[in-house]
C-alpha positions in Angstrom: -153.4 43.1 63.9 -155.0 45.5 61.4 -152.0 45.5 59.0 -151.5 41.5 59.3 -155.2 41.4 58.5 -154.9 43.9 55.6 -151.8 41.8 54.4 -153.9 38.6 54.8 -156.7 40.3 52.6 -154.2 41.8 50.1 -153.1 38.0 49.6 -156.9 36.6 49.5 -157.5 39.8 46.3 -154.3 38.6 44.6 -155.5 34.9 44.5 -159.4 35.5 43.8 -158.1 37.1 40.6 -154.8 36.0 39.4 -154.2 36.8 35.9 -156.2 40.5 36.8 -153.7 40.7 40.2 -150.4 39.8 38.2 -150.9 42.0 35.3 -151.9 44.9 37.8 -148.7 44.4 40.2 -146.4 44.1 37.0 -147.3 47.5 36.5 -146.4 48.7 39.9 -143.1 46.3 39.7 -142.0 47.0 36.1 -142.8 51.0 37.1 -140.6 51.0 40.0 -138.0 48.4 38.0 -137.9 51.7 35.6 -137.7 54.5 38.0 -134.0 52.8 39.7 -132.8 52.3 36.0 -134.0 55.2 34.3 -132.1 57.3 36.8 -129.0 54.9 37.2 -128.8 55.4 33.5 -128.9 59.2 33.4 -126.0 59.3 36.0 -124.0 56.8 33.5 -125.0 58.9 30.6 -123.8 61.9 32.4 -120.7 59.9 34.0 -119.7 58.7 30.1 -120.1 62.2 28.8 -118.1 63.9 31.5 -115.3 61.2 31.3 -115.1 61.4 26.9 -114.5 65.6 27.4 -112.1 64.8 30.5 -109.8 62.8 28.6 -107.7 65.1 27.0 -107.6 66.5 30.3 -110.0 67.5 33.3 -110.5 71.1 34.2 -108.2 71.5 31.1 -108.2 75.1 29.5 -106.1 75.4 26.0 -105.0 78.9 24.8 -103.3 79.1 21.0 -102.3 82.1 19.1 -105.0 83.9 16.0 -104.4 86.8 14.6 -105.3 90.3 15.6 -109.5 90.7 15.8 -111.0 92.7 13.0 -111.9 95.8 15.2 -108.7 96.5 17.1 -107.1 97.0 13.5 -107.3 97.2 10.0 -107.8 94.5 7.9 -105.1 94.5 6.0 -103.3 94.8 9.3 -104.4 91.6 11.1 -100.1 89.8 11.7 -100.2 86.4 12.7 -99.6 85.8 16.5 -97.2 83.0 17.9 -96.6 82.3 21.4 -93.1 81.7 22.8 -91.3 79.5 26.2 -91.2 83.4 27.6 -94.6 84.0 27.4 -95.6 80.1 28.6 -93.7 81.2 31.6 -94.8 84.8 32.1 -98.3 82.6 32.6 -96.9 80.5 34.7 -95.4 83.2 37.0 -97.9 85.5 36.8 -101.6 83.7 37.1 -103.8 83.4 40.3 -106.8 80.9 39.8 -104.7 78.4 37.7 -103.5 75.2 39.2 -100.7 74.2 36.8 -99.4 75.7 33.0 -97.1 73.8 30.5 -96.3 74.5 27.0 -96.8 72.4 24.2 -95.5 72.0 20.5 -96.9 70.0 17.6 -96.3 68.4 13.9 -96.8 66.1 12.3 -94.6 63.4 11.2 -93.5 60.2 10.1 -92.0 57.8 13.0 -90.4 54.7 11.8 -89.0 51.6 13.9 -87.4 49.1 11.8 -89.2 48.7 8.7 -92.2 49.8 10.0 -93.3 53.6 9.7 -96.2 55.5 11.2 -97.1 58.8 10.5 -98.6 60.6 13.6 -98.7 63.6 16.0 -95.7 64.2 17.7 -95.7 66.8 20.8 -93.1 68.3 22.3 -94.0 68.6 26.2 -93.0 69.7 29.5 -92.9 67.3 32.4 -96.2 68.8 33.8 -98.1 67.2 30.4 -98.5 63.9 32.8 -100.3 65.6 35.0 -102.2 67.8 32.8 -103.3 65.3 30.5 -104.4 62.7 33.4 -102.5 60.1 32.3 -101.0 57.0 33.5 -97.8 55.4 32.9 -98.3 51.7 32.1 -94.5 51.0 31.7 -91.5 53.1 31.5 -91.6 56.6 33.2 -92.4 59.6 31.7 -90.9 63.3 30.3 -88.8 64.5 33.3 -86.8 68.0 33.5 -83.6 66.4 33.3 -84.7 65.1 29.7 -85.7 69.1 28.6 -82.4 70.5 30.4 -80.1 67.9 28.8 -82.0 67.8 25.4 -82.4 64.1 25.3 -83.5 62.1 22.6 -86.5 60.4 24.4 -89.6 59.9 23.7 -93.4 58.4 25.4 -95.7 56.4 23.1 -99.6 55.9 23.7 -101.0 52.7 23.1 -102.2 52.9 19.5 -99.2 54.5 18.4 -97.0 51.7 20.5 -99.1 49.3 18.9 -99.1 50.2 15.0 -95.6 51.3 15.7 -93.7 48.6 17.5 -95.7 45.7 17.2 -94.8 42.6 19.6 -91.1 43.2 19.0 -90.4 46.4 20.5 -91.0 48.0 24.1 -89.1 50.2 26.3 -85.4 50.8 25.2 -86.5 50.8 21.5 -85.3 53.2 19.3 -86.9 54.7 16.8 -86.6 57.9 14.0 -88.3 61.0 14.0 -87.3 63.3 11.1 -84.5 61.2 10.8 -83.1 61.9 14.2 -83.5 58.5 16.3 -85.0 58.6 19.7 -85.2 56.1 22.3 -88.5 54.8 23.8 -88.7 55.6 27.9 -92.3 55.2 28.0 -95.4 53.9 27.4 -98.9 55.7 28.4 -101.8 53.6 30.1 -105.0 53.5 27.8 -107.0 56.8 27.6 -109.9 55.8 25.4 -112.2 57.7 23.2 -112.1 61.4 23.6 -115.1 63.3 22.6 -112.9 66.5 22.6 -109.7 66.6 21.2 -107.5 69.5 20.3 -106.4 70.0 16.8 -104.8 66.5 16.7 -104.5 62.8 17.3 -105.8 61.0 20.3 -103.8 61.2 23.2 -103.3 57.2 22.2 -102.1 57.4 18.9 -99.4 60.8 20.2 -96.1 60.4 20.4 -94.2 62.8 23.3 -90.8 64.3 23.3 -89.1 66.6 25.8 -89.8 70.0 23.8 -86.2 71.4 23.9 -85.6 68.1 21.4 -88.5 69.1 20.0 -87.0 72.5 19.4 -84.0 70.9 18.4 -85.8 70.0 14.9 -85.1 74.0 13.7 -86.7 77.0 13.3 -90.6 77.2 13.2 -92.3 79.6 11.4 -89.6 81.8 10.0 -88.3 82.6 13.9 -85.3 81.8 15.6 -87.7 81.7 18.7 -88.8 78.3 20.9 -92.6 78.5 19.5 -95.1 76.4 21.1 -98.5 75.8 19.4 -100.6 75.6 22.5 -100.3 76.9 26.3 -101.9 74.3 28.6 -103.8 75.9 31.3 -105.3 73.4 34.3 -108.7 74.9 36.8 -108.4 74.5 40.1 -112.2 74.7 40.0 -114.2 74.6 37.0 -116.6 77.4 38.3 -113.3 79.6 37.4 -113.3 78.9 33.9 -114.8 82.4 32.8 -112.7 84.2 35.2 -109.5 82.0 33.9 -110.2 82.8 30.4 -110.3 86.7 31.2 -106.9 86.5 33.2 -104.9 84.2 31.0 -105.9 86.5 27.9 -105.1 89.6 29.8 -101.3 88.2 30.8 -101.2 86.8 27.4 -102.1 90.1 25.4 -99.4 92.0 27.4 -96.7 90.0 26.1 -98.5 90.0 22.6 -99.4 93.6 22.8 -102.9 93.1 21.8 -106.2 93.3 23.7 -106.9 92.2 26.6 -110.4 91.3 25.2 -109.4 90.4 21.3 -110.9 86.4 21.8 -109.0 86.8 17.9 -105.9 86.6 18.8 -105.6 85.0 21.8 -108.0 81.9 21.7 -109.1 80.2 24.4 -111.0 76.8 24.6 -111.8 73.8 26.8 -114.0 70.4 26.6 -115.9 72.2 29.4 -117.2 74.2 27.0 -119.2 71.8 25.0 -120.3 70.3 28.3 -122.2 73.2 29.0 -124.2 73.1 26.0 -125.1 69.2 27.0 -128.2 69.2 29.0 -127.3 66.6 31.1 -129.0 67.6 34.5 -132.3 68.1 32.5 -131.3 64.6 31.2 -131.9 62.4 34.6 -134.4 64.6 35.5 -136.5 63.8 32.4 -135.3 60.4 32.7 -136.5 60.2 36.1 -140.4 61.9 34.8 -140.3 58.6 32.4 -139.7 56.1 34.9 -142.2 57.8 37.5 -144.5 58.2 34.9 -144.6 54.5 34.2 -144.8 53.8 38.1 -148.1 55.9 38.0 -149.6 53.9 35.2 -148.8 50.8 37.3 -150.8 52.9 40.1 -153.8 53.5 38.0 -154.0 50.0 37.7 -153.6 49.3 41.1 -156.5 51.9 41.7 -158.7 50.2 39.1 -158.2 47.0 40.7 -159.5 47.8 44.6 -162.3 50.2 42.7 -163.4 46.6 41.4 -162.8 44.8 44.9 -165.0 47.3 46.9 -167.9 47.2 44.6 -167.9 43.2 44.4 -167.3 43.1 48.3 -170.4 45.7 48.7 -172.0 43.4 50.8 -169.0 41.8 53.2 -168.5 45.7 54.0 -172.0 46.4 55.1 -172.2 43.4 57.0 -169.5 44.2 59.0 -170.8 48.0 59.3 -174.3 46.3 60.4 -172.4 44.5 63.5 -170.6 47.7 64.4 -167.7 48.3 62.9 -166.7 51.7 62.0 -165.9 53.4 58.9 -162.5 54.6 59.8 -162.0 50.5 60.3 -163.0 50.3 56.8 -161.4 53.1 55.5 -158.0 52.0 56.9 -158.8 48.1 55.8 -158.8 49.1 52.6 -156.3 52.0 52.3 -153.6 49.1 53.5 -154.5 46.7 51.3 -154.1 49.2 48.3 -150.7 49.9 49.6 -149.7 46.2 50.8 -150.1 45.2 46.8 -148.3 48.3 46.1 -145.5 47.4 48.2 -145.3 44.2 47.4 -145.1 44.9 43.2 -142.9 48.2 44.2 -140.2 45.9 46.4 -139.8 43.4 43.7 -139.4 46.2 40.9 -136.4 47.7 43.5 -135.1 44.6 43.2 -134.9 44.1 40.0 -133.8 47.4 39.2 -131.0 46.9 41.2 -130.2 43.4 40.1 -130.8 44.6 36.0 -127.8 47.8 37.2 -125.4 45.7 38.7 -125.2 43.4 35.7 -125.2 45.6 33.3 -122.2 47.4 35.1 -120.3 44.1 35.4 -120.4 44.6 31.5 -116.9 45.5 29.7 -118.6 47.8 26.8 -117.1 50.6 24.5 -116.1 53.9 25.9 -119.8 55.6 24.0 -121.8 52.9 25.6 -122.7 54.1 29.5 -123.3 51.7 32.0 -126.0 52.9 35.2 -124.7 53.7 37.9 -126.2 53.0 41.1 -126.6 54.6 44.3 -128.2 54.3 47.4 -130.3 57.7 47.0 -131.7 56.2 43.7 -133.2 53.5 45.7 -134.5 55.9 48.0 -136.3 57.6 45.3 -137.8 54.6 44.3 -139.6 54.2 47.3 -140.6 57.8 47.8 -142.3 57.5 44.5 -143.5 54.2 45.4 -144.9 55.5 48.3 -146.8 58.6 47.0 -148.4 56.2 44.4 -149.5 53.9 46.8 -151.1 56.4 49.2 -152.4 58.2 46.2 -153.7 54.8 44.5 -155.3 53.7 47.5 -157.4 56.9 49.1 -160.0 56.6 46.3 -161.1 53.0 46.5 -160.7 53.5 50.5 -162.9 56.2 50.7 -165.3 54.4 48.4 -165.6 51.3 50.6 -166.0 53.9 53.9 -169.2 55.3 52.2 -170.9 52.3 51.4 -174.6 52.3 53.2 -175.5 48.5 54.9 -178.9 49.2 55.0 -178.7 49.8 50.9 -176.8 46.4 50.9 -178.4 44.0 53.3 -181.8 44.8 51.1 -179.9 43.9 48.1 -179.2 41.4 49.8 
């Protein structure tokens, strides 16, 4: 009976004082409202950021060929390093903490269908670029081994570069010309979007894929009768293994090379995980989540200044009832749960429409750099946490005040 009494009361404040009561629980409600979207946000921001440096390939490692470092030889010394199909399979055969290796060779060229041309990045690839890369297959099929064993003229086309390339006329079974030899089209790649890492080259959307022994096919690179590749594709099992990854592909790779084990120089090694590190997006929610509580607080204080104001006008009402033997604790708790029944109600109404304001926004088709919150069920649970503590903390003060009141002092004012 106490709390439907201190609900009943809580009702009575709100409508003695309306404008006063709504302006104080849109404090507690926009607050609340911030903390659920504030933090939704930061897990979109950090979702968006993860998913641009994914695209060219999650847990993706890239090691290309330098020169030799500075203080392993002279300077007038430092050859020019190229890696090889032997050494892409050395990697292969020899490394422990890597889930999957493919080589990869680039140029770039002009690809014409028709009339139309398009100049672009062609790659040469090994079936395992599918599943390196991440991509999907949105018709056609993709690079198989029969293509690299038999040499065949085939070739995959992202979106942008089917797009600019063959227009609404052309689809699978096309041909089309690279460096005057003419492929035919096998494949089109699903949509990747905007990377926010790429590597020395088109999106993977505007690439065009060939198996790499066509690619080889082309002639000698570089002066050397040998199969160069421009890139060795490395994919983590776990990204926690990146440092240890970097050490061991650069050690197999400096044994074929004949270089050191620890010359970064000559053998480079990079990934987008790299300039995720340097992102600070865990100390993003987390600040994030300081604004939105911080706000929720402010909605508190107002809350507190509010019942500070309805003890000292119901002075009076509280020591009648202490005169006809009620006891302070009663008090104490009357007014503690009113403080936190307006609470409540402003904090319930800000979850919802917290809640409501994520899940339309996320219905939203935006841009890749645009992030949508992202909600989950521990964010609400947060919400109320920090509802809570600001309720209890917003309504000690003005309960404690309202305990202390003396009747005698009251009835003579009386």
């Amino acid at each position: 009976m106490v709390l439907v009494e201190a609900i009943r009361q809580a009702f009575r404040t709100l409508r003695t004082e309306k404008l006063r009561s709504f302006l104080t629980m849109f404090g507690v409600l926009w607050g609340t409202a911030s903390v659920v979207f504030l933090v939704s946000w930061g897990l979109g921001v950090q979702a968006m950021m993860e998913a641009g440096y994914s695209r060219a390939g999650k847990n993706l490692m890239q090691a290309w060929p330098g020169v030799i470092g500075e203080q392993f030889t002279p300077a007038t010394d430092r050859r020019e390093l190229w890696f090889t199909t032997a050494d892409v399979t050395a990697v292969r055969e020899q490394v422990r903490i890597i889930d999957a290796v493919a080589g990869e060779a680039r140029m770039w060229s002009t690809v014409v269908f028709r009339e139309k041309t398009f100049s672009t990045d062609v790659r040469g690839v090994e079936p395992a670029q599918t599943e390196l890369r991440g991509v999907r297959m949105a018709a056609g099929r993709g690079i198989s081994r029969a293509d690299l064993d038999h040499r065949r003229r085939v070739a995959v086309l992202g979106t942008e570069a089917r797009r600019r390339l063959l227009g609404a006329r052309g689809g699978i079974g096309s041909w089309i010309r690279i460096k005057g030899q003419p492929f035919q089209v096998i494949g089109i790649h699903a949509r990747v979007g905007t990377q926010l890492w790429r590597d020395q080259g088109e999106e993977l959307d505007a690439q065009v894929w060939i198996p790499l022994t066509a690619f080889f096919a082309f002639g000698p690179r570089f002066g050397s009768d040998a199969d160069i590749v421009n890139t060795i594709l490395l994919r983590l099992r776990d990204r926690r293994d990146y440092d240890d990854a970097k050490r061991e592909a650069r050690a197999i790779i400096g044994r074929r090379l004949r270089v050191s084990a620890t010359d970064e120089e000559a053998v480079r090694i990079a990934s987008s995980l790299d300039q995720l590190r340097k992102l600070p997006l865990e100390q993003t929610s987390t600040v994030l989540l300081l604004l939105g509580t911080t706000t929720l607080l402010i909605g508190g204080i107002g809350i507190l200044t509010m019942m500070l104001d309805s003890v000292q006008e119901r002075r009076q009402e509280i020591g009648v009832r202490l005169a006809v033997g009620a006891r302070r604790r009663d008090i104490l708790g009357q007014f503690f749960l009113e403080t936190f029944v307006m609470t409540a109600l402003g904090g319930l109404a800000g979850i919802a429409l917290g809640v409501a304001g994520c899940r339309v926004l996320a219905s939203f088709e935006t841009a890749d750099l645009i992030p949508l919150p992202i909600l989950r069920a521990e964010i609400v649970f947060i919400a109320l946490g920090v509802m809570t503590g600001v309720g209890i903390a917003s309504g000690i003060i003005p309960a404690w005040r309202a305990a202390k009141v003396d009747p005698s002092v009251t009835l003579r004012a009386e």
